[in-house]
Backbone as a chain_set.jsonl record, in Angstrom:
{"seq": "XXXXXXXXXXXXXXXXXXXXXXXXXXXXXXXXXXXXXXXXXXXXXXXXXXXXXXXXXXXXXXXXXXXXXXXXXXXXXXXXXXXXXXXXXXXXXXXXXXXX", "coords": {"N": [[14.195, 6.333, -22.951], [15.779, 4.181, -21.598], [16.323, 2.596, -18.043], [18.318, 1.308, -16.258], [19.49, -0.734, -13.672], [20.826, -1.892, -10.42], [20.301, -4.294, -8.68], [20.441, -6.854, -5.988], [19.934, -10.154, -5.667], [16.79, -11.747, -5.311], [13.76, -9.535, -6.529], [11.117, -7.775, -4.949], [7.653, -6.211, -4.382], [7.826, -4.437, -3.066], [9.8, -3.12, -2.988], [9.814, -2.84, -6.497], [7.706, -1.145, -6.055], [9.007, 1.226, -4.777], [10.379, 2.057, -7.144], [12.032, 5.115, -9.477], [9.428, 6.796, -11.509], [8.956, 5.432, -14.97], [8.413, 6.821, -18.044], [8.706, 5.742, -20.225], [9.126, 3.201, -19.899], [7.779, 0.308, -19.349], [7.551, -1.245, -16.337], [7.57, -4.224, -14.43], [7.186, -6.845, -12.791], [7.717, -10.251, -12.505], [7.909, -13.639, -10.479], [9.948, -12.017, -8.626], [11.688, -11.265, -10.512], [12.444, -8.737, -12.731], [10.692, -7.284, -14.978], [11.511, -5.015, -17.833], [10.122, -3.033, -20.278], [9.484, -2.036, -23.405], [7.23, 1.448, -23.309], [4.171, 1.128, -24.933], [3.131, 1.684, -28.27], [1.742, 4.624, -30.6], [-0.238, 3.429, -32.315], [-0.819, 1.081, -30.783], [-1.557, 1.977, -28.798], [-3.935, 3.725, -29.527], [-5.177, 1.509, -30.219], [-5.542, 0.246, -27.523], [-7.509, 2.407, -26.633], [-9.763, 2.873, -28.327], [-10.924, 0.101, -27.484], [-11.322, 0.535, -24.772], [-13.201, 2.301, -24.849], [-15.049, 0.822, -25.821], [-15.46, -1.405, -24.067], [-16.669, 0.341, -21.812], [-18.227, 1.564, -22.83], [-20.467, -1.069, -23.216], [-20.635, -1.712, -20.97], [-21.773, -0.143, -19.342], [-24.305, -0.03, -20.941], [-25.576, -2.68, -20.306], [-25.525, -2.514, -17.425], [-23.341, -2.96, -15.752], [-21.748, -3.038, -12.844], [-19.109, -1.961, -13.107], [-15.489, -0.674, -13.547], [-13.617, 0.473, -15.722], [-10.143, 0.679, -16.484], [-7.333, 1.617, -17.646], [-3.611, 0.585, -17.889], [-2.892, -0.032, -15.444], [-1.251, -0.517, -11.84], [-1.48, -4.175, -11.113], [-0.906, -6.771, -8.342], [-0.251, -9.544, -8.677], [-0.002, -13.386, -7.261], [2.649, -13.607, -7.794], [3.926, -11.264, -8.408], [3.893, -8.129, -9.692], [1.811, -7.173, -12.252], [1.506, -4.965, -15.275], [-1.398, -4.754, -16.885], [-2.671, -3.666, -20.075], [-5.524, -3.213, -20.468], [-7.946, -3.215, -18.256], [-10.5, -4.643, -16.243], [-12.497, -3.888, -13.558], [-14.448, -4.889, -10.596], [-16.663, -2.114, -9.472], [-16.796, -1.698, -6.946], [-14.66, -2.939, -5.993], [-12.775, -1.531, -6.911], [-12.893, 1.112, -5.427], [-12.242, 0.238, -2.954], [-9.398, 0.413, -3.477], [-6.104, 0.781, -3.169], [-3.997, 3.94, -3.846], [-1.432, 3.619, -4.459], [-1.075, 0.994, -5.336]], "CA": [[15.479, 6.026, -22.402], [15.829, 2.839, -20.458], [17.383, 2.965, -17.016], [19.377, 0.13, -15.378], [19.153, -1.039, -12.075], [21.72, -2.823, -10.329], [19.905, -5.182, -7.247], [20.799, -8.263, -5.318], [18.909, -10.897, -5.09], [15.062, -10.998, -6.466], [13.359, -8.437, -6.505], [10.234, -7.501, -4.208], [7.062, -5.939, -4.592], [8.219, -3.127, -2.091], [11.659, -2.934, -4.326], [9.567, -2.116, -7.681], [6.716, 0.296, -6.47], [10.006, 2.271, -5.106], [11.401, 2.468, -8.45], [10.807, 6.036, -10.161], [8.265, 6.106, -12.075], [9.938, 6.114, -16.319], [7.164, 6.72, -18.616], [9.046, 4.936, -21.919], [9.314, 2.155, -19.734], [6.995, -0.664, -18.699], [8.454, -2.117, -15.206], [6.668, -4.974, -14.144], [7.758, -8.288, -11.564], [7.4, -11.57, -12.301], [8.718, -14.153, -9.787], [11.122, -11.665, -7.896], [12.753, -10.611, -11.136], [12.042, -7.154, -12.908], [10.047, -7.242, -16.689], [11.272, -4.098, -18.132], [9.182, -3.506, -21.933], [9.079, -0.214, -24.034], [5.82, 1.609, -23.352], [3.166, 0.737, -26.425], [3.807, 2.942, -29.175], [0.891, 5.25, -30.858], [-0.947, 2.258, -33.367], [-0.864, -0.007, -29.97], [-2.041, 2.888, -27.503], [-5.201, 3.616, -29.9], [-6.348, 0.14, -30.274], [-6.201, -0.165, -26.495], [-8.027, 3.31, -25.87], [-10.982, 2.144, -28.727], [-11.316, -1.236, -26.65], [-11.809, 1.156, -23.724], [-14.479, 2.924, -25.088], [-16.49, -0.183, -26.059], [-15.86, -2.087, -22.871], [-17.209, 1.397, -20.79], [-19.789, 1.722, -23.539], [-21.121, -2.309, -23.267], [-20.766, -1.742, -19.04], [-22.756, 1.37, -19.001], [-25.815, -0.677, -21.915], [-25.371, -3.509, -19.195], [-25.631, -1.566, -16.366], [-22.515, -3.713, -15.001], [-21.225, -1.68, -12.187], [-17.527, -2.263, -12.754], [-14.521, 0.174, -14.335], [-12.706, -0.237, -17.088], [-8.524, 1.148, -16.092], [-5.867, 1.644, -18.975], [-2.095, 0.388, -17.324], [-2.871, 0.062, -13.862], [-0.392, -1.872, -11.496], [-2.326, -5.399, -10.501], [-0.919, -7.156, -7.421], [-0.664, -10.888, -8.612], [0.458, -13.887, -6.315], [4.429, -13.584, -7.684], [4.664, -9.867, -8.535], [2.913, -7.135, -10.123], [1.687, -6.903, -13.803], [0.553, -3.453, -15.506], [-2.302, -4.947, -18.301], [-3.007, -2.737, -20.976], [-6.962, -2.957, -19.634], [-8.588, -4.27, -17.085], [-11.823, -4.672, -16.043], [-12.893, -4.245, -12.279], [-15.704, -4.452, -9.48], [-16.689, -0.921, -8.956], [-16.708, -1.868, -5.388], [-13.149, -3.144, -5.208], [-11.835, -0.289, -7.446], [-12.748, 2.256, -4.575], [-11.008, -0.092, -2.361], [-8.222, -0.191, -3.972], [-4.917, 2.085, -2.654], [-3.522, 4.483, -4.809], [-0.05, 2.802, -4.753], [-1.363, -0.528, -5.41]], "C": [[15.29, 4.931, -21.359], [16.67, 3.025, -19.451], [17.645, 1.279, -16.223], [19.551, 0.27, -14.394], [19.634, -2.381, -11.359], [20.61, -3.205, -8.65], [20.302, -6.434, -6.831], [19.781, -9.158, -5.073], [18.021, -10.944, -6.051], [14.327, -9.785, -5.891], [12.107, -8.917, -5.883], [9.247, -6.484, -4.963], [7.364, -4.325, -4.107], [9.19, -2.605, -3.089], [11.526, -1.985, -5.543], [8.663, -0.848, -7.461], [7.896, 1.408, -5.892], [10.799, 2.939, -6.035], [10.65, 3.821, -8.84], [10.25, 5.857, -10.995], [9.324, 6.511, -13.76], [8.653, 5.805, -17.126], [7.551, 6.076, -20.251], [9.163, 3.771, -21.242], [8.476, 1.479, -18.876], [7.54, -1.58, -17.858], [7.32, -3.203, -14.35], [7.585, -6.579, -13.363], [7.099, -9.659, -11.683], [8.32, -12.981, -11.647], [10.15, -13.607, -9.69], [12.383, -11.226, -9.337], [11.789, -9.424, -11.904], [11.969, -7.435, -14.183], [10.449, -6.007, -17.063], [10.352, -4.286, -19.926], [9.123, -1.933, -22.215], [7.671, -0.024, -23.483], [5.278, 1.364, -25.217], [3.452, 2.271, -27.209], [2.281, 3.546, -29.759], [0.12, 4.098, -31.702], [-1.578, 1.298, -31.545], [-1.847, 1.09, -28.853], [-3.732, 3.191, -28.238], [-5.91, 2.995, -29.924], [-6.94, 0.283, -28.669], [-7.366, 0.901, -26.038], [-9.746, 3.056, -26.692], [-11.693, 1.255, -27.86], [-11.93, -0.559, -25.559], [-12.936, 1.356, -23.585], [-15.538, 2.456, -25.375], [-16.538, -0.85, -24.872], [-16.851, -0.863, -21.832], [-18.763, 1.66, -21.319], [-20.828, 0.2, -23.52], [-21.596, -2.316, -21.857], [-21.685, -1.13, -19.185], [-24.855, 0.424, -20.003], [-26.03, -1.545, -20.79], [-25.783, -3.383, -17.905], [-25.037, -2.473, -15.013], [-22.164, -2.443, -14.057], [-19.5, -2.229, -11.675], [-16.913, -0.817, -14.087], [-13.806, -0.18, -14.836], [-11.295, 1.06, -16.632], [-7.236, 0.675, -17.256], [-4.288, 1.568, -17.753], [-1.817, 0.255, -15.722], [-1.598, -1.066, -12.985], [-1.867, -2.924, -10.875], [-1.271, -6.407, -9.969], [-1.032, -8.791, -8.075], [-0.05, -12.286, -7.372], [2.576, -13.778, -6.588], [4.864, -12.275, -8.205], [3.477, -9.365, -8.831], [2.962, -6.976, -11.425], [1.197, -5.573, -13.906], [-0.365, -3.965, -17.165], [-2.75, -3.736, -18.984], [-4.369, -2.432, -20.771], [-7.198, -3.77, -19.055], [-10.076, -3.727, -16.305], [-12.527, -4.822, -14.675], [-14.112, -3.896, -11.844], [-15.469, -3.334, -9.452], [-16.606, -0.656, -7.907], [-15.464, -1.724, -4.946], [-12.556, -2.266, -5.744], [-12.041, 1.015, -6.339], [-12.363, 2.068, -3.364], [-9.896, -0.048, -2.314], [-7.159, 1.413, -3.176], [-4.54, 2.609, -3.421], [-2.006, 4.231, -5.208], [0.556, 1.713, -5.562], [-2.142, -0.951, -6.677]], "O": [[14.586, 5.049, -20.355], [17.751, 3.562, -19.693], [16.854, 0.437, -15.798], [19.809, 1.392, -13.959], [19.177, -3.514, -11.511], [20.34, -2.38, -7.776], [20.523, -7.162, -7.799], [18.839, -8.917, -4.318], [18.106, -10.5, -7.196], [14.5, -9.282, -4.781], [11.777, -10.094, -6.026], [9.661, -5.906, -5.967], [7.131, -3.299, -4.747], [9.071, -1.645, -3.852], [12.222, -1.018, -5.853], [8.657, 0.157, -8.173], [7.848, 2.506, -6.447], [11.559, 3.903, -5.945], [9.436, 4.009, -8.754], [10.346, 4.751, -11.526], [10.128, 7.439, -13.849], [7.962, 4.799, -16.961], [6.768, 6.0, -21.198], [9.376, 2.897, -22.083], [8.34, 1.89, -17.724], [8.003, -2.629, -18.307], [6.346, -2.774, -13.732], [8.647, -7.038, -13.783], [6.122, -10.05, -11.045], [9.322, -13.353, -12.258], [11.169, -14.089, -10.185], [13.577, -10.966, -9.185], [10.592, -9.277, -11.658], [12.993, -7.837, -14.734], [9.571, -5.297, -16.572], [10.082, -5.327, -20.525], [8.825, -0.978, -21.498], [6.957, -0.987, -23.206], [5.893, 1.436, -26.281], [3.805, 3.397, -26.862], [1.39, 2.824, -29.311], [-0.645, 4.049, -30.739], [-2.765, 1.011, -31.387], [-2.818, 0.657, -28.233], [-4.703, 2.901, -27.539], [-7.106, 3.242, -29.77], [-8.13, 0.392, -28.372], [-8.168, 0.51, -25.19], [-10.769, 3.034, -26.007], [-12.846, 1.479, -27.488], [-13.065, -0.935, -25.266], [-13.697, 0.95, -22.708], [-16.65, 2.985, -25.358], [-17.68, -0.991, -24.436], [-17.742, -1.343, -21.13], [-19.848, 1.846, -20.769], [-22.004, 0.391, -23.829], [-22.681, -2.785, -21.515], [-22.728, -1.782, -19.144], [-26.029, 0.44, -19.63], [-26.91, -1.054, -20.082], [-26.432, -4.278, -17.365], [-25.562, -2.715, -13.926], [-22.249, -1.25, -14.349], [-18.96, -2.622, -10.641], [-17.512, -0.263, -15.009], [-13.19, -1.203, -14.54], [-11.598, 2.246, -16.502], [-6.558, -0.33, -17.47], [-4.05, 2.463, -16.941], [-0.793, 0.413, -15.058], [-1.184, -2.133, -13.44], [-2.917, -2.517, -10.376], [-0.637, -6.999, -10.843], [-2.148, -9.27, -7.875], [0.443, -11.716, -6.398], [3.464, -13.866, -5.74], [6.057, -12.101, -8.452], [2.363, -9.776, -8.507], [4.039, -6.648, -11.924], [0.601, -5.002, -12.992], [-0.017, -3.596, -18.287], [-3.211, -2.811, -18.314], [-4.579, -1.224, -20.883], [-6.83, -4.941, -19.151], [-10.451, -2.606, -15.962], [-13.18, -5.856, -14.54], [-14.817, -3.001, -12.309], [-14.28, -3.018, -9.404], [-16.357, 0.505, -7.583], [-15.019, -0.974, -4.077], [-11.54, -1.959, -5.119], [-11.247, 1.945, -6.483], [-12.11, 2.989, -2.587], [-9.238, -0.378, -1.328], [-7.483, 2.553, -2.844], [-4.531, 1.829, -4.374], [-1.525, 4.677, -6.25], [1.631, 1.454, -6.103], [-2.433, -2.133, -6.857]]}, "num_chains": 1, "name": "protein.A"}
């Protein structure tokens, strides 16, 4: 179910992590306006969770010391994206805020 959201203006970073959270819907900010996107459907959610399992499994042969994160929000300079994976410092991932 998609929900509609009447705001003024552009939208803020503050603006979207207040939104509740809708789990059919992918809410995401690019320059001050609001990306909504279905969530990935079961065919799209497997590929990415495979990919997972080889990027964690290539890190770990590697002995990279970074984490592999399915949908996370990421903080860019004009809003916030949620990438389907992403690949971080193990360092800065236990930096990171649980909001953020």
């Amino acid at each position: 179910m998609s929900v509609a959201h009447s705001h003024i203006g552009p939208w803020t970073l503050t603006d979207v992590l207040a939104l509740p959270e809708d789990p059919a819907q992918r809410v995401e900010l690019v320059g001050g306006q609001l990306m909504m996107s279905h969530a990935p459907g079961l065919p799209h959610q497997r590929a990415s969770h495979r990919l997972h399992n080889l990027l964690e499994q290539s890190a770990t042969t590697a002995a990279a010391d970074v984490e592999v994160f399915e949908a996370i929000n990421i903080i860019v300079p004009d809003g916030l994206l949620i990438p389907d994976l992403v690949l971080v410092d193990a360092a800065a991932a236990e930096q990171a805020t649980a909001s953020t």
